[in-house]
C-alpha positions as CSV (number, residue, x, y, z in Angstrom):
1,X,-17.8,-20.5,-5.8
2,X,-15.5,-18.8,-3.1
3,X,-14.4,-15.6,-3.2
4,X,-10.5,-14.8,-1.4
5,X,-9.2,-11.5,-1.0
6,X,-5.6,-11.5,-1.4
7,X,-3.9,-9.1,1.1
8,X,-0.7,-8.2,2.1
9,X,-0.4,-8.2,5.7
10,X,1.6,-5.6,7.8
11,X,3.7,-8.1,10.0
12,X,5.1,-9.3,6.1
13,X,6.3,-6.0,5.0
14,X,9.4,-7.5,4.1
15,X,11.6,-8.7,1.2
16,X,9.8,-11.5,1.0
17,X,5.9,-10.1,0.5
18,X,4.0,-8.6,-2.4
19,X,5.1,-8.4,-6.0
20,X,8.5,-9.8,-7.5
21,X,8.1,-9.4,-10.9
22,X,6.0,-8.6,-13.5
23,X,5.1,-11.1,-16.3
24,X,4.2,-10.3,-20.2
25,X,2.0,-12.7,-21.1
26,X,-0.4,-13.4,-23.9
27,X,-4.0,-13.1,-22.2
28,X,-3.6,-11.3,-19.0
29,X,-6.0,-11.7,-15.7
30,X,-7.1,-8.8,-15.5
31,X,-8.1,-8.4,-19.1
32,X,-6.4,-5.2,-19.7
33,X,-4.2,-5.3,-22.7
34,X,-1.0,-2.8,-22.8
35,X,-0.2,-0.2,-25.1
36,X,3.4,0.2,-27.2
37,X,4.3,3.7,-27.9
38,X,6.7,5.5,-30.1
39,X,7.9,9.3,-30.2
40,X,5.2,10.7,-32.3
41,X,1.5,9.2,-31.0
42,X,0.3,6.2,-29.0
43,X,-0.5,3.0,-30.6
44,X,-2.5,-0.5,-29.7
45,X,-0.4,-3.3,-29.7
46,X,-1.6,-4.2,-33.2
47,X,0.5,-1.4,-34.6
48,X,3.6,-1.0,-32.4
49,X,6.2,0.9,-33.7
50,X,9.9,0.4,-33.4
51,X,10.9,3.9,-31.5
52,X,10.2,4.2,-28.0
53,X,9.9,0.2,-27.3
54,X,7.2,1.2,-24.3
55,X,4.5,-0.7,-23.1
56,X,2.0,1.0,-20.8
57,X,-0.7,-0.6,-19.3
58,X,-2.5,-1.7,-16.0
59,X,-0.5,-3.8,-13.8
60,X,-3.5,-4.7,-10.9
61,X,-6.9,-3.7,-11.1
62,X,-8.7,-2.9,-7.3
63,X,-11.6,-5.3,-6.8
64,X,-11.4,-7.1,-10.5
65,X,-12.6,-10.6,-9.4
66,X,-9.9,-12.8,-10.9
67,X,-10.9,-16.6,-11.8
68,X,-8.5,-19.2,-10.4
69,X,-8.8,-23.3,-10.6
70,X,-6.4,-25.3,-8.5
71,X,-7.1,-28.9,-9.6
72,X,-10.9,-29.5,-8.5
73,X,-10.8,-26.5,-6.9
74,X,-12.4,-23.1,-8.0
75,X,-12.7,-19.8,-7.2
76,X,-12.2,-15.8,-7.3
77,X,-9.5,-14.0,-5.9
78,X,-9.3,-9.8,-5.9
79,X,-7.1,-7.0,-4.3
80,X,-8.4,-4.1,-2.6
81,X,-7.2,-1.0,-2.9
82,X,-5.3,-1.0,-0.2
83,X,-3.5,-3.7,-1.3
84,X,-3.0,-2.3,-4.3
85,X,-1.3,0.8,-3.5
86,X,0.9,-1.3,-1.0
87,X,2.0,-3.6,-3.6
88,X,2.6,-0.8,-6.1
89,X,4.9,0.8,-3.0
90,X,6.6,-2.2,-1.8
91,X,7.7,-3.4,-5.4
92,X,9.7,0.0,-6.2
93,X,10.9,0.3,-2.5
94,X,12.6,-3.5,-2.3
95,X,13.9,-2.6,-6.1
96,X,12.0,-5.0,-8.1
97,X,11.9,-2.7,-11.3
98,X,14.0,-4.8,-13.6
99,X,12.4,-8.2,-12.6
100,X,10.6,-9.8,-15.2
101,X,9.4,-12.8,-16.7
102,X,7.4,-14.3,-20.2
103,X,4.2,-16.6,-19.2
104,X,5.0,-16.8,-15.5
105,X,7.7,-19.5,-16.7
106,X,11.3,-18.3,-17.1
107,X,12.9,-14.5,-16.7
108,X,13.8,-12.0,-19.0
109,X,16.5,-9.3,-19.2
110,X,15.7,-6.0,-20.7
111,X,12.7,-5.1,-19.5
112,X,11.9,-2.1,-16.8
113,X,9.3,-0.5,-15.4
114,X,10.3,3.0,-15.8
115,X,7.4,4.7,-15.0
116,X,4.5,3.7,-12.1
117,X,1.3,5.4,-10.8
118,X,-2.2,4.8,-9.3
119,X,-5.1,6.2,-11.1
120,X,-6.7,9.0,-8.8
121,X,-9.6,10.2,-11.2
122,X,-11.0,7.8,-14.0
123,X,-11.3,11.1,-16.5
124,X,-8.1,13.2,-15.6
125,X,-5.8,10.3,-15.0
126,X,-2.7,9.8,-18.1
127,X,-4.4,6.6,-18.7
128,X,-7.2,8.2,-20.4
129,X,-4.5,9.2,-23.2
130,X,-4.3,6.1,-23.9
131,X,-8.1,5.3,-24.4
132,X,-7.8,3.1,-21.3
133,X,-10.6,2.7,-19.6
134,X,-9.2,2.2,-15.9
135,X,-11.3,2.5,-12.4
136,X,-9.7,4.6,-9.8
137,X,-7.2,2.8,-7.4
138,X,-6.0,0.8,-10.7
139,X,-2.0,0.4,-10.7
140,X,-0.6,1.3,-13.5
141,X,3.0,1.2,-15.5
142,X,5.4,1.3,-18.6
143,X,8.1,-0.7,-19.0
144,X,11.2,-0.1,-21.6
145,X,11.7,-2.7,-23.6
146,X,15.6,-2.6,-24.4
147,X,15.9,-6.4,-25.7
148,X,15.8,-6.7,-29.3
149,X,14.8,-10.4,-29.3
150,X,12.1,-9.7,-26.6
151,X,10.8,-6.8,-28.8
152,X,10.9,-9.2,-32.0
153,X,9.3,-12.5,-31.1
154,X,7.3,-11.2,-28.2
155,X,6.0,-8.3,-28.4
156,X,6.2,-7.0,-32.0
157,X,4.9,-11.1,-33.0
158,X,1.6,-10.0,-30.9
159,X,2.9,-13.1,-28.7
160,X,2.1,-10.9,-25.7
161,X,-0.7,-8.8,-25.3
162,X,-0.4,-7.6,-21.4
163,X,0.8,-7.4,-17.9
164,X,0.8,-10.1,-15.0
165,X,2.2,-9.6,-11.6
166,X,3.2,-12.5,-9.4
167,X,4.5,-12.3,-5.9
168,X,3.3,-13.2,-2.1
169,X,0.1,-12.9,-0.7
170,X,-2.0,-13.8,1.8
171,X,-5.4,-15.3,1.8
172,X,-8.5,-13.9,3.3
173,X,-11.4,-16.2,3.3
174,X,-14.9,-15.8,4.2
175,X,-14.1,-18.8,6.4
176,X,-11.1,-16.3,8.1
177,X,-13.2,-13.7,8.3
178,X,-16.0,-15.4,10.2
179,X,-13.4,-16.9,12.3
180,X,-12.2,-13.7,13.2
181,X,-16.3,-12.8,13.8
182,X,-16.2,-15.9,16.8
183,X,-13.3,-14.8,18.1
184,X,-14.3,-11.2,18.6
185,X,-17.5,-13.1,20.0
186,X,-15.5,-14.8,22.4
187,X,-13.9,-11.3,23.4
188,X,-17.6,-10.0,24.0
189,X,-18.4,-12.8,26.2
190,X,-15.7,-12.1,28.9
191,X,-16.8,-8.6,28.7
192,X,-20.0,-9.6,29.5
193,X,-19.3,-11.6,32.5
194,X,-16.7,-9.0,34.0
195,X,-20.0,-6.9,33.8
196,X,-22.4,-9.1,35.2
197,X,-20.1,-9.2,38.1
198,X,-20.0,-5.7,38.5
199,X,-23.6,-5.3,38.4
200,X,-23.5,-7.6,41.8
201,X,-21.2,-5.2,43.4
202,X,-23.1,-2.4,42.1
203,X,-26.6,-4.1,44.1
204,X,-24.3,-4.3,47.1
205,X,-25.4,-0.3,48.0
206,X,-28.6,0.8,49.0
207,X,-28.4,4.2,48.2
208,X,-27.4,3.4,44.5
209,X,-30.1,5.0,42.4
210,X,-32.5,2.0,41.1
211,X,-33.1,4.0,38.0
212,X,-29.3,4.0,37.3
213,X,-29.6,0.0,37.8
214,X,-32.2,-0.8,35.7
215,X,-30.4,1.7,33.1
216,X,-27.2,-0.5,33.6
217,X,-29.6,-4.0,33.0
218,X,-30.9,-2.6,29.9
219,X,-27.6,-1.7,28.2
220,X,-26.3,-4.7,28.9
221,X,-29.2,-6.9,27.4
């Protein structure tokens, strides 16, 4: 089964690139369900409270592989982190924070992500309060919850149980990958003839040292 490596590259740092909005859905991805919080300790899901209406949890895990099937076709996709820190970035800095939908299917109002980091140390990180068990690179966020009908029949129901991003990315194949491996082939090649050339020039003095020659023959080989 493939494996593509979703990636967001830097000619599409636009508008138009990365993450859009962020989904609550019922069985997330990335298998990492969120938390609901209210003013005196953290709860699970399974016991929200009415409070705080918060919902921590992992938006995009670095490296999780991610199983995908497009009609006949299957496969993996993952994020780097690299990617992961960029999409993290590029969401708050094109203002996305209050964009959200239910199942990927139709938006939501009041719902935003008030609160966004990257996990920097798997035992220190804030995520650890939460007895989530995040590895380092992981993008993480809470999101208020100010809709009382989205708190009700979603959330509170146990309807949803985590995040989803979707957004623009671009593919990064194996098959890309070794494309880009021939081309920088190709490139090696012409360097290799301009050389070959050179050595002829280079034959073209007596007083060259032969050592230096043969030195010159052997690197090239």
């Amino acid at each position: 089964m493939r494996i593509v490596e979703l990636v967001i590259e830097e000619e599409d740092d636009n508008l138009f690139s990365g993450i859009d909005a962020i989904s609550i859905v019922e069985y997330p991805a990335i298998e990492e369900n969120f938390v609901a919080l209210n003013k005196q300790k953290e709860y699970k899901l399974a016991e929200v409270d009415t409070d705080k209406r918060l919902l921590t949890g992992a938006l995009l895990v670095p490296n999780k592989m991610i199983y995908r099937k497009d009609g006949e076709d299957e496969y993996y996709i993952h994020f780097s982190k690299e990617t992961v820190r960029k999409a993290s970035e590029m969401f708050l800095m094109n203002g996305n924070q209050n964009n959200s939908t239910f199942e990927h299917k139709f938006e939501l109002s009041g719902l935003s992500l008030v609160e966004s980091w990257i996990v920097e140390d798997e035992v220190k990180d804030k995520s650890q309060v939460y007895d989530m068990d995040l590895p380092v690179g992981t993008w993480v966020g809470t999101m208020k919850v100010t809709n009382e009908e989205v708190w009700q029949e979603y959330v509170k129901s146990g309807k949803v149980r985590g995040f989803s991003i979707e957004g623009y990315f671009v593919e990064r194949s194996k098959k890309e990958e070794l494309s880009k491996e021939i081309e920088a082939g190709m490139e090696l090649l012409k360097i290799k003839e301009m050389i070959l050339q050179s050595e002829v020039e280079l034959e073209s003095y007596n007083d060259y040292p032969q050592s230096a020659t043969n030195n010159a023959k052997r690197a090239l080989e």
